[in-house]
C-alpha positions as semicolon CSV with decimal commas, in nm:
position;residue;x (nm);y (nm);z (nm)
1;X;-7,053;2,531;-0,091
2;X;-6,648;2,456;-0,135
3;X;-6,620;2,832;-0,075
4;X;-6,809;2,827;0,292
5;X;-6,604;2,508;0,368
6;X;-6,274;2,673;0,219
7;X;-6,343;3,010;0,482
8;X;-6,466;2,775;0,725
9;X;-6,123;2,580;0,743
10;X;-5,914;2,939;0,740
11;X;-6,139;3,116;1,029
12;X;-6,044;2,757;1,217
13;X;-5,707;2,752;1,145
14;X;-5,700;3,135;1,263
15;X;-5,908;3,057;1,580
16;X;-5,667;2,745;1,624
17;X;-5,307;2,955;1,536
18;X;-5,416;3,294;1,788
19;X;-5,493;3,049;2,050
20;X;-5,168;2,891;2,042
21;X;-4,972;3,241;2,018
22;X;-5,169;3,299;2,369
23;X;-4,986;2,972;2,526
24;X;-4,705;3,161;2,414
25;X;-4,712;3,464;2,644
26;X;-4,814;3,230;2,953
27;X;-4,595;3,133;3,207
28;X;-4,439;2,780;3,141
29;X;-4,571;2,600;3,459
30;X;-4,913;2,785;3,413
31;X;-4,929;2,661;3,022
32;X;-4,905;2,339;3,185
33;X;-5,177;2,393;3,459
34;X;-5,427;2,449;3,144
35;X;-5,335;2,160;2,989
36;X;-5,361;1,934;3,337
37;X;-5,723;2,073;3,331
38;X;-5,793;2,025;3,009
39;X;-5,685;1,670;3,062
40;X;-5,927;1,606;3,310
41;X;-6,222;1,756;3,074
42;X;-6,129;1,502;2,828
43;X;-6,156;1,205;3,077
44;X;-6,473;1,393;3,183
45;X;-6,678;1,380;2,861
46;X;-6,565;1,012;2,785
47;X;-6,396;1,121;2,462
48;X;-6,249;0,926;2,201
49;X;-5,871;0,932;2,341
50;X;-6,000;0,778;2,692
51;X;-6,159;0,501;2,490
52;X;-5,829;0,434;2,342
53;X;-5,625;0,450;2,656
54;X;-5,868;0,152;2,807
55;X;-5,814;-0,037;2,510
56;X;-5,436;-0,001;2,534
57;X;-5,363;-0,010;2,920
58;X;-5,573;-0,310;2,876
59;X;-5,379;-0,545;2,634
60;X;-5,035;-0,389;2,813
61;X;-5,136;-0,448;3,168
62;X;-5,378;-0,725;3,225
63;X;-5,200;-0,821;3,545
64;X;-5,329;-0,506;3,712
65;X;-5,667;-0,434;3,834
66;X;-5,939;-0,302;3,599
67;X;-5,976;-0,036;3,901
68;X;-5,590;0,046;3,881
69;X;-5,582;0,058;3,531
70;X;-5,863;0,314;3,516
71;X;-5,651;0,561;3,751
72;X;-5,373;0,504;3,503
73;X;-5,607;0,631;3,240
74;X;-5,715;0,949;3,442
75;X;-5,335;1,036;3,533
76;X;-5,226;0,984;3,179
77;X;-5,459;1,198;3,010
78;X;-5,383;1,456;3,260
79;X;-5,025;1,418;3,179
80;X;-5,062;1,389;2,788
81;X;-5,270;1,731;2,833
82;X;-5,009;1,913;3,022
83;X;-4,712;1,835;2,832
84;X;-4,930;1,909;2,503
85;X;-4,946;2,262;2,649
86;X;-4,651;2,329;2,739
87;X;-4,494;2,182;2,381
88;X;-4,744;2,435;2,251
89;X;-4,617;2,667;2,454
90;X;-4,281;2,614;2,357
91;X;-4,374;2,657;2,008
92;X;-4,488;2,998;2,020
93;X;-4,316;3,144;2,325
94;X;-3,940;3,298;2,308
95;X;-3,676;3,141;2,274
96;X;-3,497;3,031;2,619
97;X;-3,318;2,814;2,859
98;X;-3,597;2,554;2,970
99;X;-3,504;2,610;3,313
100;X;-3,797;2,328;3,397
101;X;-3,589;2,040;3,294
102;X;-3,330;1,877;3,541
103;X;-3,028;1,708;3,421
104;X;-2,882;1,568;3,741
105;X;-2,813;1,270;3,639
106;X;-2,545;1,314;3,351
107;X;-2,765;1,286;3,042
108;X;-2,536;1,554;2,929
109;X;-2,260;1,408;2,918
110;X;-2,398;1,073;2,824
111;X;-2,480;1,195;2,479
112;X;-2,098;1,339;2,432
113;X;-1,977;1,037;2,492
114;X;-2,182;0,862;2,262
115;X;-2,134;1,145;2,017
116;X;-1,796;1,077;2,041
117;X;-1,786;0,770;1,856
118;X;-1,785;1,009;1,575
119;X;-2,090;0,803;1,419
120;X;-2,355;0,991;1,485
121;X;-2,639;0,895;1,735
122;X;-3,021;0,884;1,726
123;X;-3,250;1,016;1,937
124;X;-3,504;0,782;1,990
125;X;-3,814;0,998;2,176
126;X;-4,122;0,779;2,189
127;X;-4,461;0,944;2,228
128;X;-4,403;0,989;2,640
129;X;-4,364;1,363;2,822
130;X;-4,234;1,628;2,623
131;X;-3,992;1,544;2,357
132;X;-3,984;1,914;2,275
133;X;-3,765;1,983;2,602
134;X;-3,523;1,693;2,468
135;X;-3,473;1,945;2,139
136;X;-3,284;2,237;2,353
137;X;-3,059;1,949;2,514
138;X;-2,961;1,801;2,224
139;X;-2,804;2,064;2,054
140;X;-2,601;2,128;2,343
141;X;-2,476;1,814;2,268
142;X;-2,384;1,806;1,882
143;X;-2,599;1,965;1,608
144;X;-2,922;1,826;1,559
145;X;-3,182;1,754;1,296
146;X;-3,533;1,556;1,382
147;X;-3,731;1,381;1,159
148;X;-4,183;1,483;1,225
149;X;-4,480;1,429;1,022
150;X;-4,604;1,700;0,872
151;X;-4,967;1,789;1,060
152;X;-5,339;1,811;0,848
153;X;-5,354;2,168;0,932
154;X;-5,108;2,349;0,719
155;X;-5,098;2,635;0,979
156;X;-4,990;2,445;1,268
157;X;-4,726;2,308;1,015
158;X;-4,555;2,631;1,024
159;X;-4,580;2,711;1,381
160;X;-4,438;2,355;1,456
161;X;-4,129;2,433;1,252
162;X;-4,054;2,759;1,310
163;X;-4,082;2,689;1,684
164;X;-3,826;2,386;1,702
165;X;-3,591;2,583;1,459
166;X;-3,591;2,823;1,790
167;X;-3,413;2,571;2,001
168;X;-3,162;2,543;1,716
169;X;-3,277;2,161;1,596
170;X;-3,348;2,142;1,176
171;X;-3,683;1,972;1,175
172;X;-3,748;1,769;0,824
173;X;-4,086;1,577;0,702
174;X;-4,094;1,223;0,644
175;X;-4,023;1,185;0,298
176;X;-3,758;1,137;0,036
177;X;-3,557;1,448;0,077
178;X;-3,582;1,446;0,475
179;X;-3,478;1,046;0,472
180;X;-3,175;1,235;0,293
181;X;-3,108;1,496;0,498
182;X;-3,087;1,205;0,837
183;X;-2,875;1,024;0,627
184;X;-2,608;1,368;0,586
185;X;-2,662;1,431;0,967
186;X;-2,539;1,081;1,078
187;X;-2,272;1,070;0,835
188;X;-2,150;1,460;0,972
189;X;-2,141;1,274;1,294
190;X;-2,421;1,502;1,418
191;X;-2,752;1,388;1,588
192;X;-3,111;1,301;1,425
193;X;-3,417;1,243;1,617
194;X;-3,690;0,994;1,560
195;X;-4,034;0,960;1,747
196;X;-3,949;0,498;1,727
197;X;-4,341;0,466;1,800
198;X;-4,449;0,624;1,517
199;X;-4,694;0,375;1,311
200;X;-4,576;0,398;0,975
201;X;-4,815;0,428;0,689
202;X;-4,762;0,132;0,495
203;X;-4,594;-0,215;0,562
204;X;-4,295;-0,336;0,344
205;X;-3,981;-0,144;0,384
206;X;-4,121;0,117;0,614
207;X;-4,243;-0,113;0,884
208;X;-4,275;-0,434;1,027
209;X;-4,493;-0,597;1,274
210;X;-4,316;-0,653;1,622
211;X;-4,436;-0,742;1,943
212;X;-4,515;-0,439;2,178
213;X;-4,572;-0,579;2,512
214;X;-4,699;-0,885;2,387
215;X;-4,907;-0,782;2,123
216;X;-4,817;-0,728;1,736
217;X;-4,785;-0,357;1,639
218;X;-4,642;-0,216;1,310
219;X;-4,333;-0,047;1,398
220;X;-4,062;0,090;1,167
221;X;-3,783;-0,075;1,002
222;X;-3,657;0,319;0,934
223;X;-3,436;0,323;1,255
224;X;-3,247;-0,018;1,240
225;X;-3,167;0,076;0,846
226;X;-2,982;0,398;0,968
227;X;-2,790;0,193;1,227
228;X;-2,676;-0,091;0,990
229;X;-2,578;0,190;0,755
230;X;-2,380;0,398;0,964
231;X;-2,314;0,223;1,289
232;X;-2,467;0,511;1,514
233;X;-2,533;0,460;1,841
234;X;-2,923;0,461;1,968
235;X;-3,028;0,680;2,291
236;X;-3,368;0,616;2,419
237;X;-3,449;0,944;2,611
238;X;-3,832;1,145;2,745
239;X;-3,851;1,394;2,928
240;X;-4,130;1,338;3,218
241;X;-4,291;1,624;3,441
242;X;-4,204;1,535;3,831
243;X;-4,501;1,651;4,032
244;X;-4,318;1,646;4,377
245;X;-4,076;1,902;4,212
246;X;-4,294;2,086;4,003
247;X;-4,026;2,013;3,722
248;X;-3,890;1,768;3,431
249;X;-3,666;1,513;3,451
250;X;-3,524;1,282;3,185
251;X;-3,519;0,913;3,155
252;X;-3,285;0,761;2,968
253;X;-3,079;0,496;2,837
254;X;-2,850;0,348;2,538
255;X;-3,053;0,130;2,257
256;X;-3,003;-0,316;2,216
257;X;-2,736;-0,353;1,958
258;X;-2,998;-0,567;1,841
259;X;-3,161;-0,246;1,679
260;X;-2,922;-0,277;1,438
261;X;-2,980;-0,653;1,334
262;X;-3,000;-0,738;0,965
263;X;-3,306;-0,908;1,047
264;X;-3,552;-0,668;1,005
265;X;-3,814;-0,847;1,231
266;X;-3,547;-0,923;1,557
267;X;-3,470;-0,540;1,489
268;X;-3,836;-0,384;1,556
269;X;-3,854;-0,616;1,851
270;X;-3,538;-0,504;1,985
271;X;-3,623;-0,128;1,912
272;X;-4,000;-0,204;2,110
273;X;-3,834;-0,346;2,363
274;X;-3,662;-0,022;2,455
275;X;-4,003;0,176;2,467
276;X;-4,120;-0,086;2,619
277;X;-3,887;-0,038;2,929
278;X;-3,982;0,305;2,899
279;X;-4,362;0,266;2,907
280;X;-4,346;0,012;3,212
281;X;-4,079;0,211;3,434
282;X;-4,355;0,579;3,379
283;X;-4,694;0,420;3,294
284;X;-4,841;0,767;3,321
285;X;-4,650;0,918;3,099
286;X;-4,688;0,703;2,800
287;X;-4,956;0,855;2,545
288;X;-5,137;0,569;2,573
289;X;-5,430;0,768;2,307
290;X;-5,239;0,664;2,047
291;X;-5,394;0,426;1,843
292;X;-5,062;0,183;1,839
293;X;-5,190;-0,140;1,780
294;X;-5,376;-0,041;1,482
295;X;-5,254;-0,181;1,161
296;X;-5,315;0,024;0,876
297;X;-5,572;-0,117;0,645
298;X;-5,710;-0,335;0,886
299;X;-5,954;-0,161;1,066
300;X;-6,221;-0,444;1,074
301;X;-5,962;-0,606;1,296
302;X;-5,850;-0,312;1,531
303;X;-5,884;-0,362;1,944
304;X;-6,021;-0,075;1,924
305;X;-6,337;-0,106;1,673
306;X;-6,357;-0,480;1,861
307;X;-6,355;-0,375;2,200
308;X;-6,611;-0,106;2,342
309;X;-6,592;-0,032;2,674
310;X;-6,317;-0,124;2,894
311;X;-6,421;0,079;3,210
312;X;-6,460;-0,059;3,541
C-alpha cells in the first residue's frame, strides 16, 4: 500500500513538473491567457479559494456592496490565475529581458538611491501580481538574495529555484542557515526579498498579531528585526498586469520607519499598514485566497471555518 501511494506521488509530481516545462515554451502573454481562464474555472466550480476570497473581501471591505465585493472576487481570481501562469512560466522558460514589465515611473532608480545608503534594502513583495517580475529588476539594482518557503512537492522545489537563480536572484528557505545568509546580504549592502504577508508558523519571535485592515492577523516580527539590526531601508513594491496595455506595471513605495520600532507589536502594524495601502490602492490584485487571518492553532476560531457562505 505505501508503495502504490509512493508511485502515486512520483507519476503526480511527473504529470505536475512536464506540465509546467510546457508553460515554458508558451508565449508569455499566452501563459497568462491560460491562467485568466483557468481563473474563471475556479470561480466556476465554487472552489475552496473563492470561499476564502468572500471571507476576506468581506472583513476588509464591509463598506462596499455584497454585489461589488463579489465582482472583486471574480476579477481577483482571474488575476491570481494569470500571474500564477506566467510565474510558472517564468520558471521554466529561458532566461530573458521581461519585456512585459514597464518601469516608467523611476522604480529604477528609486532602488539605487535607496541602495545607496550603503545599508542594504528589503524588498518587501506581498502576495499581489507577480513578484517573480520584481526578481529580474532587482538585480539590476544591487545583487539580490530572497528569502521563500520551501513547497510540499519536492519537485516543484527544484524548478522554483533553479528558475529564480535564472534571473540572477539567490533564493534561500526559511530556516536557520537562510536567516543567515539575509543577514550577510544586508550587511554586503546588497538586497534581500521578503513576501511581509507571509503567516508565520508559530507565534513568539517569529510573529506577532497586528491589525490588517482592522482585523488581527499574525504577521512577522522577521522584517522589523533585520531593520533594527542593520538600519536598511524597506521598499514595498508588486508588480500588477495592466489590462488596457496588455502589460505590467509596478507599484511602489518606501516602508514607515516605524517598521523598524523596538516594539515589536507598533512594528507589524506599521509593516501591515504598508500592504495595506497596497491592497486598497489594486483590490484585484491582492491574493485575497490566502488564508491571512488564520491563526495557526486556532482553527476552531478561523473566519473561515465560522463563516460559510458569503455570496450575494
Amino acid at each position: 500500500m505505501k508503495r502504490q501511494s509512493t508511485l502515486a506521488n512520483t507519476l503526480r509530481d511527473w504529470v505536475l513538473v512536464r506540465l509546467i516545462s510546457v508553460l515554458g515554451w508558451l508565449p508569455f502573454r499566452f501563459a497568462g491567457v491560460l491562467g485568466a481562464g483557468a481563473g474563471r474555472l475556479v470561480y466556476r466550480f465554487d472552489r475552496r479559494e473563492v470561499h476564502t476570497a468572500r471571507v476576506n473581501l468581506a472583513l476588509c471591505f464591509p463598506e462596499h456592496s455584497a454585489a461589488l465585493r463579489e465582482q472583486l472576487v471574480r476579477d481577483n481570481l482571474v488575476e491570481t490565475g494569470r500571474s500564477l501562469a506566467q510565474m510558472l512560466r517564468i520558471w521554466s522558460g529561458q532566461p530573458r529581458d521581461w519585456g512585459e514589465i514597464v518601469d516608467d515611473d523611476g522604480f529604477l532608480e528609486f532602488g539605487r538611491d535607496l541602495i545607496a545608503r550603503g545599508r542594504g534594502l528589503i524588498f518587501t513583495m506581498p502576495h499581489m501580481g507577480n513578484w517573480e517580475l520584481l526578481a529580474y529588476l532587482a538585480t539590476r539594482i544591487a545583487p539580490a538574495t530572497a528569502l521563500y518557503r520551501p513547497p510540499r512537492l519536492v519537485a516543484i522545489d527544484g524548478l522554483m529555484r533553479r528558475g529564480r537563480e535564472r534571473s540572477g536572484i539567490a533564493p534561500v528557505p526559511t530556516d536557520r542557515q537562510g536567516l543567515k545568509a539575509l543577514h550577510a546580504a544586508l550587511q554586503r549592502g546588497e538586497i534581500v526579498g521578503i513576501l511581509p504577508d507571509q503567516v508565520p508558523k508559530a507565534g513568539g519571535a517569529a510573529g506577532v498579531l497586528a491589525p490588517f485592515f482592522g482585523h488581527p492577523a499574525l504577521t512577522m516580527t522577521l522584517i522589523s528585526r533585520l531593520v533594527r539590526r542593520h538600519g536598511s531601508a524597506v521598499l514595498f513594491c508588486c508588480a500588477v498586469y495592466d489590462r488596457v496595455e496588455d502589460r505590467y506595471r509596478i507599484r511602489y513605495f518606501e516602508g514607515e520607519p516605524a517598521i523598524g520600532d523596538k516594539c515589536s507589536d507598533l512594528a507589524a502594524a506599521a509593516l501591515n499598514r504598508g500592504v495595506e495601502r497596497l491592497a486598497r490602492e489594486l483590490p484585484a490584485h491582492y491574493q485575497w485566497t490566502y488564508r491571512r487571518f488564520e491563526i495557526p492553532g486556532e482553527r476552531k476560531n478561523s473566519p473561515y471555518a465560522r463563516r460559510r457562505s458569503t455570496r450575494v
